[in-house]
PAZAPA-4460 file (N, C-alpha, C; in steps of 0.05 Angstrom, whole numbers, plus 32768, in hexadecimal, padded with zeros to 4 digits):
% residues 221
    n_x    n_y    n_z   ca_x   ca_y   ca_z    c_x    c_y    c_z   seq   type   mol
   8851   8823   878B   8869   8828   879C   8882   8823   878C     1      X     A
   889E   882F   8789   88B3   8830   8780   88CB   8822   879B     2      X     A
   88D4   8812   878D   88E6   8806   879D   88FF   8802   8792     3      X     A
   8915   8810   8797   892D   8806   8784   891F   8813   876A     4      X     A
   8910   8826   875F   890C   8836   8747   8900   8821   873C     5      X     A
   88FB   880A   873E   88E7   87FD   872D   88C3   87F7   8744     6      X     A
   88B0   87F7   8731   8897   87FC   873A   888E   87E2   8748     7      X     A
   8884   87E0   875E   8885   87C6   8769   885E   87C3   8775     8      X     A
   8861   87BA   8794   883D   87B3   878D   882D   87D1   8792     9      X     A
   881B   87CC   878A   87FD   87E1   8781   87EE   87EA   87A0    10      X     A
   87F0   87F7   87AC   87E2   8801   87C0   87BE   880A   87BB    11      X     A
   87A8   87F9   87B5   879A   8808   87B5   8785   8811   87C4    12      X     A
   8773   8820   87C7   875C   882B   87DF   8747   8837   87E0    13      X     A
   8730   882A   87E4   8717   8828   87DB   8711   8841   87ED    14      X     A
   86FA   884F   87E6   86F8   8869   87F4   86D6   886B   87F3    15      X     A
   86D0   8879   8804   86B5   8884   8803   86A4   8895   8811    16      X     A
   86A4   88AC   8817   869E   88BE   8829   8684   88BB   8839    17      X     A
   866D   88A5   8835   8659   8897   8847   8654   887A   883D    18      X     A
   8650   8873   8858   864E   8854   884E   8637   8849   8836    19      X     A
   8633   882A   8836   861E   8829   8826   861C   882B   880D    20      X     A
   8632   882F   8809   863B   8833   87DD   8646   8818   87DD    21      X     A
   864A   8801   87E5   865B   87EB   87D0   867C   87EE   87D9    22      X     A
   868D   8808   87E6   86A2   8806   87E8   86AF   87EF   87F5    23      X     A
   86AA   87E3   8807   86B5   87C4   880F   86B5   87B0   87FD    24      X     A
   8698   87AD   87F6   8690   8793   87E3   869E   879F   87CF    25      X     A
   86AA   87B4   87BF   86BD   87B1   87A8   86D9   87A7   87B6    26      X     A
   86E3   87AD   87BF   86FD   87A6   87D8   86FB   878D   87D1    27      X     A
   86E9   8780   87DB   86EE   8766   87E4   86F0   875A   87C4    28      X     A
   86DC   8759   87B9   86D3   8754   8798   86ED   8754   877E    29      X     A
   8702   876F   878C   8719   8775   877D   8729   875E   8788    30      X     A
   8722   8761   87A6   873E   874D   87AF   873A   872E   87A6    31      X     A
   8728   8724   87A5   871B   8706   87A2   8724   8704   8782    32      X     A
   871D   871B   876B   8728   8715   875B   8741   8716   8756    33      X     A
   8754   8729   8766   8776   8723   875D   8778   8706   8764    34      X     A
   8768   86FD   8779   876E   86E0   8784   8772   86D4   876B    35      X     A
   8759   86D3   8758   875D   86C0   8748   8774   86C8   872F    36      X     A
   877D   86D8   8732   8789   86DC   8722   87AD   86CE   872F    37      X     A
   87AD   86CB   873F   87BA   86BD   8751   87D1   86DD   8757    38      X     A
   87C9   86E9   8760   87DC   86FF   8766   87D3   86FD   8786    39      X     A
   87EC   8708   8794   87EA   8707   87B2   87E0   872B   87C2    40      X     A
   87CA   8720   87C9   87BD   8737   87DC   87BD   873E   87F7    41      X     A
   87C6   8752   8802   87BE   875B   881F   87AE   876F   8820    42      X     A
   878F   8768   8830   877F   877E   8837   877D   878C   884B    43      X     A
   877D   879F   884D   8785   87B0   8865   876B   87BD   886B    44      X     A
   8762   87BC   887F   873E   87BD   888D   8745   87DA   889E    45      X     A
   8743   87EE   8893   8743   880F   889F   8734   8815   88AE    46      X     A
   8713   8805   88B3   86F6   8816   88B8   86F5   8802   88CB    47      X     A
   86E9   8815   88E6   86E3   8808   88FF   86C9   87EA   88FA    48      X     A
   86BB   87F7   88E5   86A3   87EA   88E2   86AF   87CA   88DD    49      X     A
   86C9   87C0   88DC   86CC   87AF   88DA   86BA   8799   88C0    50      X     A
   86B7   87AA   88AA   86A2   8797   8898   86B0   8787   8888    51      X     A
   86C7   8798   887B   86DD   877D   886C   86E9   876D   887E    52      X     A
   86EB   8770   8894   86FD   8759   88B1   86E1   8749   88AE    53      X     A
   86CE   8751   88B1   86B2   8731   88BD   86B3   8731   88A4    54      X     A
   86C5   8731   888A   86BA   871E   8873   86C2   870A   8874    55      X     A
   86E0   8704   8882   86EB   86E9   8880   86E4   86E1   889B    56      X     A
   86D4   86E8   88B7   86CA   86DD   88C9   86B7   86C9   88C1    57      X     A
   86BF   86B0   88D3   86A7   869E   88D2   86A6   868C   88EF    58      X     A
   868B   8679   88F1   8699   8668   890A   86B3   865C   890F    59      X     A
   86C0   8657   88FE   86D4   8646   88F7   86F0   865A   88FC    60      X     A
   86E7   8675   88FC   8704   868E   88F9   86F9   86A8   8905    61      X     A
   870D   86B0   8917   8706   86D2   891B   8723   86DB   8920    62      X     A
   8728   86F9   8928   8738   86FF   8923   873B   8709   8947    63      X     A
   8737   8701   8955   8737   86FD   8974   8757   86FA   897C    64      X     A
   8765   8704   8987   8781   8705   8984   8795   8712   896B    65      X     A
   877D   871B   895A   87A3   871F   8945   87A4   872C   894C    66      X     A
   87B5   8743   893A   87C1   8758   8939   87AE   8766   8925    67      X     A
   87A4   8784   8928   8799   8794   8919   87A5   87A6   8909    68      X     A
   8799   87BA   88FC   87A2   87CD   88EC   87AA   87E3   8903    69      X     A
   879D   87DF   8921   87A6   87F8   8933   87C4   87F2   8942    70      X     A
   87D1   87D7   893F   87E4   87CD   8948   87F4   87DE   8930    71      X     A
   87F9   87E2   891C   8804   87F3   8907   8804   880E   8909    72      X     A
   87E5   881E   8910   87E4   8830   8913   87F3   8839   892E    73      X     A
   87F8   882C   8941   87FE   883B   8956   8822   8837   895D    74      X     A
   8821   8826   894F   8844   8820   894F   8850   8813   892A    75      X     A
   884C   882F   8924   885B   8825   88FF   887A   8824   88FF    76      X     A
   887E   881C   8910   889A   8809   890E   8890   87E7   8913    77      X     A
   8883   87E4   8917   887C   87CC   891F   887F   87BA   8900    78      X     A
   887E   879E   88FC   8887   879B   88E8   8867   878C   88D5    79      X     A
   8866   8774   88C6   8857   876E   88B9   8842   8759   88C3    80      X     A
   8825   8762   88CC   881B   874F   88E2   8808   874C   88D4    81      X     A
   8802   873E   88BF   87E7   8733   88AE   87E4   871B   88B4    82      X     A
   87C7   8712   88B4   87BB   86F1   88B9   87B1   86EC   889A    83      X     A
   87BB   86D6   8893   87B2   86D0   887C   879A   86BC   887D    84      X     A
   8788   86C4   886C   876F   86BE   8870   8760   86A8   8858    85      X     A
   876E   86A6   883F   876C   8698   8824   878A   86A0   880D    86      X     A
   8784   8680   8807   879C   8684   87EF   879E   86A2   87E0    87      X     A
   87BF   86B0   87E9   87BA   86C4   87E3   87AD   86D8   87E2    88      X     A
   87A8   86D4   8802   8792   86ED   880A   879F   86F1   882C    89      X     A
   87A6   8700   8835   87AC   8708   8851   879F   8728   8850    90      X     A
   879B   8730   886C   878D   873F   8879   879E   8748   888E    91      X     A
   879A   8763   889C   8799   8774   88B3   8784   8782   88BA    92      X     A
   8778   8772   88CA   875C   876F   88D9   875B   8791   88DF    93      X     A
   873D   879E   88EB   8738   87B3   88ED   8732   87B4   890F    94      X     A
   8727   87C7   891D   8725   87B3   8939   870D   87CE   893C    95      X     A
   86FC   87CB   8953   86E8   87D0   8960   86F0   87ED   8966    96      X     A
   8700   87F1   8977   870C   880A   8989   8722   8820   8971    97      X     A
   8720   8814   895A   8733   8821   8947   8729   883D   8942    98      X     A
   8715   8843   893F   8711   886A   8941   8718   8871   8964    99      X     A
   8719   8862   896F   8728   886B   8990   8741   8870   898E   100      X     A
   874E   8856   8979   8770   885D   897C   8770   8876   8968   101      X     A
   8762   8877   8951   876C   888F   8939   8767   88AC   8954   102      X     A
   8756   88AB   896A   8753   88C5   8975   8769   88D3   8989   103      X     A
   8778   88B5   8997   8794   88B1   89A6   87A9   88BE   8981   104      X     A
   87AC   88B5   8976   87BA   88BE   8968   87B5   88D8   8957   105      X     A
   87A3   88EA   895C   87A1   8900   894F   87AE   8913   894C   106      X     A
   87C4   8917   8967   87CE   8928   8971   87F2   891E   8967   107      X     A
   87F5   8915   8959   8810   88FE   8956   8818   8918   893C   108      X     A
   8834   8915   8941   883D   8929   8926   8839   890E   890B   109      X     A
   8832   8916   88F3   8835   890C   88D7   881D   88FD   88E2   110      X     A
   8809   88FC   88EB   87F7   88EE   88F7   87E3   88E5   88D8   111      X     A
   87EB   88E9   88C5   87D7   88E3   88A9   87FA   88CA   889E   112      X     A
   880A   88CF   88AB   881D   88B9   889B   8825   88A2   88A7   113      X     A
   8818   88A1   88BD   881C   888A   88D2   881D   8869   88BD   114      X     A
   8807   8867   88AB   880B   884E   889C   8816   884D   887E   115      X     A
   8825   8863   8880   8837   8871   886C   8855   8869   887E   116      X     A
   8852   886D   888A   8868   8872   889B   8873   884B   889E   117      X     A
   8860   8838   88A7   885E   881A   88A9   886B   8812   8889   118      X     A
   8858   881A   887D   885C   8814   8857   8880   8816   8850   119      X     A
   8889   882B   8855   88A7   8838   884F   88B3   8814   8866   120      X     A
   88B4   881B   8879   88C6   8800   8882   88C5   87F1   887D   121      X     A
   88A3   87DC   8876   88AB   87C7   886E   88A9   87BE   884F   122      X     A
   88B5   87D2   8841   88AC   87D8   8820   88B1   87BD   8815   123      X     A
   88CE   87B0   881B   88DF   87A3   880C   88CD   8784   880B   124      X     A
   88C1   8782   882E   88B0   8771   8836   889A   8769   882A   125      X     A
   8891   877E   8823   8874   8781   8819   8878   8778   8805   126      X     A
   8884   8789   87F2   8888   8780   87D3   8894   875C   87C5   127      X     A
   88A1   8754   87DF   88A5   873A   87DB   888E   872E   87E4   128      X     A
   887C   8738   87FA   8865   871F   87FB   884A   8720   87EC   129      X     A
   8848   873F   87DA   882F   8742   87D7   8833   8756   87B7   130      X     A
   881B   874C   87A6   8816   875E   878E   880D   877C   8793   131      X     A
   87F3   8774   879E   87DF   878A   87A2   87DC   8781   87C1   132      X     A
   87DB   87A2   87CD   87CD   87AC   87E6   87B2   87BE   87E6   133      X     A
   879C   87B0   87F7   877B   87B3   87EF   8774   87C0   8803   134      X     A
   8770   87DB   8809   876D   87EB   8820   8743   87F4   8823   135      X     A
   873E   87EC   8835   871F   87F9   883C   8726   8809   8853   136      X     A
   871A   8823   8841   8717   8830   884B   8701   8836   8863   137      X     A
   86FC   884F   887A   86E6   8850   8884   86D6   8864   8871   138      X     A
   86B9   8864   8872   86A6   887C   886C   869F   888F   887B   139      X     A
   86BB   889D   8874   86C3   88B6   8880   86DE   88C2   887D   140      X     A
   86D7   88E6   887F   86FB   88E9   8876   8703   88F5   8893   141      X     A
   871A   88E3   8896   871F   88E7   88B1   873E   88D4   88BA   142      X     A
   8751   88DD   88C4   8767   88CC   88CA   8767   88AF   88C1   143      X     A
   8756   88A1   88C2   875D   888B   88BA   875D   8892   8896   144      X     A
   8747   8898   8893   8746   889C   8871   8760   88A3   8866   145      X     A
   876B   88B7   8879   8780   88D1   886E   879A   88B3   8866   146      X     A
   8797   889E   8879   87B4   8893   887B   87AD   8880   8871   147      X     A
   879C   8878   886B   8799   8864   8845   8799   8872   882E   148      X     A
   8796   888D   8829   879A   889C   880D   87B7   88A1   8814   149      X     A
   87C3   88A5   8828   87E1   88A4   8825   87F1   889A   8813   150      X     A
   87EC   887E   881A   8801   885F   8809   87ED   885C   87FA   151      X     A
   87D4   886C   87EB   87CF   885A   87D7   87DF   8865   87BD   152      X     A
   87E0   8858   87A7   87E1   885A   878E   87CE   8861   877A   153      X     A
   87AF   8852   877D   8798   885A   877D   8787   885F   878B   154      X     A
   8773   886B   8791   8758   8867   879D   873D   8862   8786   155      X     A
   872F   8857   8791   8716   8850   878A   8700   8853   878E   156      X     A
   86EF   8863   878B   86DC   8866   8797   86BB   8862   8786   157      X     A
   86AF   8851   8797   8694   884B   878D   867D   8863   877F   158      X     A
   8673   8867   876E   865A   887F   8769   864A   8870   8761   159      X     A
   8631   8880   8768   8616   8877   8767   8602   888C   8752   160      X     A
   85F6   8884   874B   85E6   8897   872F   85CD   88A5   8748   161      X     A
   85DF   88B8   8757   85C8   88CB   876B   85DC   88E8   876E   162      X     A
   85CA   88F3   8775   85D1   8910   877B   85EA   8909   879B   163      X     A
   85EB   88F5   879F   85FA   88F7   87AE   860F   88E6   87A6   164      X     A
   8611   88D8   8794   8624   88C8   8789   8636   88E1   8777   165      X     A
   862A   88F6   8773   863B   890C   875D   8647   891C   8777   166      X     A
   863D   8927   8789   8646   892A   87AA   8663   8924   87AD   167      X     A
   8651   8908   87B2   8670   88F1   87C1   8686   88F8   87AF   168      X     A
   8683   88FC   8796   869C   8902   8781   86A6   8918   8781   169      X     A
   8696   892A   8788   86AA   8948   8790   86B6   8945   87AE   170      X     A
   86A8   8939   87BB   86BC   8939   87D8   86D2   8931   87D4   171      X     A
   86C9   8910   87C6   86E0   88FC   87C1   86FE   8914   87BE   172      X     A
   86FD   8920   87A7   8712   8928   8799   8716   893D   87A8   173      X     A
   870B   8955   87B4   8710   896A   87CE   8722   895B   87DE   174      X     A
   8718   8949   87EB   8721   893D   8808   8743   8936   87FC   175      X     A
   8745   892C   87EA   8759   8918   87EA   876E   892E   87D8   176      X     A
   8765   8946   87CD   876E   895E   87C6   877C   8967   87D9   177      X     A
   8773   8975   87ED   8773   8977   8807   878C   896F   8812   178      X     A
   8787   8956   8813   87A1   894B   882A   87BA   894F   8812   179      X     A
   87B9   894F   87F9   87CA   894F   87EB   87E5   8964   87E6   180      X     A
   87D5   897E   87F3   87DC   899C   87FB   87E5   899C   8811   181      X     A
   87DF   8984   8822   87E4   8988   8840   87F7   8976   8848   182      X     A
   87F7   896D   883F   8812   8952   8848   8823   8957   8830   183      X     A
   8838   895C   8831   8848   8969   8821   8868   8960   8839   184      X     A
   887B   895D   8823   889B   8952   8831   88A7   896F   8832   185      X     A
   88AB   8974   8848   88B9   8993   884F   88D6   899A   8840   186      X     A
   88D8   8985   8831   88F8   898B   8822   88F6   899C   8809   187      X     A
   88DF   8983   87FE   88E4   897F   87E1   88CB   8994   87D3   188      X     A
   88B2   898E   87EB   8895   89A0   87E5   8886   898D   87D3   189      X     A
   888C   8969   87CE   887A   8965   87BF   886B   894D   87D5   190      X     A
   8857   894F   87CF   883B   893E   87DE   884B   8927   87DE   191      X     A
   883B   8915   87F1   8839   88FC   87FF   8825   88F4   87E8   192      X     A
   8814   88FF   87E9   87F5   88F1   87DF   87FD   88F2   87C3   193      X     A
   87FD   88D4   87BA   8800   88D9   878E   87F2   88C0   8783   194      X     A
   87D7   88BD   879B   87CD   88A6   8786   87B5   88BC   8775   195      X     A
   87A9   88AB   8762   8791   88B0   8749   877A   88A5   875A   196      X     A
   876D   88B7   8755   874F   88A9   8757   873C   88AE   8745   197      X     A
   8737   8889   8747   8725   8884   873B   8703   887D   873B   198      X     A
   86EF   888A   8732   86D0   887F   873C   86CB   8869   872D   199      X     A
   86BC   8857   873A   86B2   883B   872F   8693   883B   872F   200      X     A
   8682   883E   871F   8662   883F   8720   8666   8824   8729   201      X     A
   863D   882A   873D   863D   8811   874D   861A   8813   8755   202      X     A
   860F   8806   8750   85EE   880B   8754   85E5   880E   873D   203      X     A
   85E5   8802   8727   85E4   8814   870A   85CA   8801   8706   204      X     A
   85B7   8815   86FB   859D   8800   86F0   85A0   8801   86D0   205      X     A
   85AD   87FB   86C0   85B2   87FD   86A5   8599   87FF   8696   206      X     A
   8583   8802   86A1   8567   87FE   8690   855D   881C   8694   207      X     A
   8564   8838   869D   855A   8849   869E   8573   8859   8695   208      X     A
   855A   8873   868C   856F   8888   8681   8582   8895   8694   209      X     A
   857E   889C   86AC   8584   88A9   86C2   85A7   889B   86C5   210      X     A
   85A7   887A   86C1   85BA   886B   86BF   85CE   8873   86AA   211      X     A
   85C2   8875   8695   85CF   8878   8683   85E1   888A   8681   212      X     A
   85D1   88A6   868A   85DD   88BB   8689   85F2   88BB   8693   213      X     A
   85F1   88B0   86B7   8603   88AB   86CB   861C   889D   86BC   214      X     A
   8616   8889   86AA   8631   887E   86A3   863E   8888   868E   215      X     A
   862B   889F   8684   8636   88AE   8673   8652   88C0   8677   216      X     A
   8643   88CE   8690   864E   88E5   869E   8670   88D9   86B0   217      X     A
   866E   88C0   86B7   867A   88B3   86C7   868F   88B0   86B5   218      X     A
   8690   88A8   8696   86AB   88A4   8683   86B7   88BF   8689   219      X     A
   86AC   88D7   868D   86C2   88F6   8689   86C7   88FA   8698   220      X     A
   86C8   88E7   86B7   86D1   88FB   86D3   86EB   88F2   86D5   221      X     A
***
């Protein structure tokens, strides 16, 4: 993100077109290590499945009253409503009914910039409270997805050494192609969408050739 022309925190967003690849557990994994790096994180929980929100659930904590990621989505004027959850770690919980609200909002004009739209107001905010923003995505391309590749800067996405791990990598880059052509500022004609994506091998048996190959092939994409 550019603020005042100088580069300020890192938007980034884990992606994955079906579940079951590792895309959360890297999320979380990335975020736990900026921890230690003592940089300040907000994770932002996209996917109904709620799996990065029950990571910081325990007896002791739930997220029963906050504020979610659909309190954003449905009013992005609203302002900065994260629960912080560990030193340098806050969250915007995901909620149950959240593919109900993305279906109430389908029909909304700029309906892919809604958390594009949140990002721009409280920029100044953000950037003073936080390094990096850690977005999980859902597995699937679909409104919610569309409005976490919005604000990101990067995406990330998990591959697996299978015929469907080389798959997932042509969608990956279609899909997010796609919106790139499509969301476009009616002035100027240049996209919304300008993050990089990146694949991260993930399942790797380093003891077979099949592996090998895979990590071969994975340095030239």
């Amino acid at each position: 993100y550019m603020l005042g022309g100088k580069c300020v925190m890192q938007v980034i967003s884990f992606m994955a077109i079906k579940g079951g690849v590792g895309k959360t557990t890297m999320a979380f994994q990335f975020a736990k290590f900026l921890q230690t790096q003592d940089q300040k994180v907000l994770m932002i929980d996209l996917d109904a499945q709620k799996s990065l929100t029950g990571t910081f659930e325990n007896e002791h904590f739930n997220f029963s009253g906050k504020p979610t990621i659909a309190d954003v989505l449905e009013k992005p004027s609203s302002g900065l409503i994260e629960t912080q959850v560990q030193d340098n770690i806050a969250i915007i919980p995901s909620t149950s009914n959240l593919e109900e609200v993305a279906d109430r909002l389908a029909s909304k004009p700029n309906r892919e910039l809604l958390l594009f739209m949140w990002f721009v107001k409280i920029a100044q905010e953000l950037d003073q409270k936080y390094d990096y923003i850690i977005i999980d995505l859902p597995p699937a391309w679909n409104l919610l997805s569309k409005n976490g590749v919005a604000v990101a800067d990067k995406i990330i996405s998990p591959m697996e050494p299978s015929r469907f791990g080389y798959e997932s990598h042509t969608k990956v880059l279609q899909s997010v192609g796609t919106l790139q052509d499509e969301v476009v500022d009616p002035v100027s004609g240049k996209s919304y969408i300008t993050a990089n994506v990146f694949f991260l091998g993930n399942r790797i048996k380093h003891n077979t050739n099949s592996s090998h190959e895979f990590l071969s092939a994975l340095k030239h994409i």
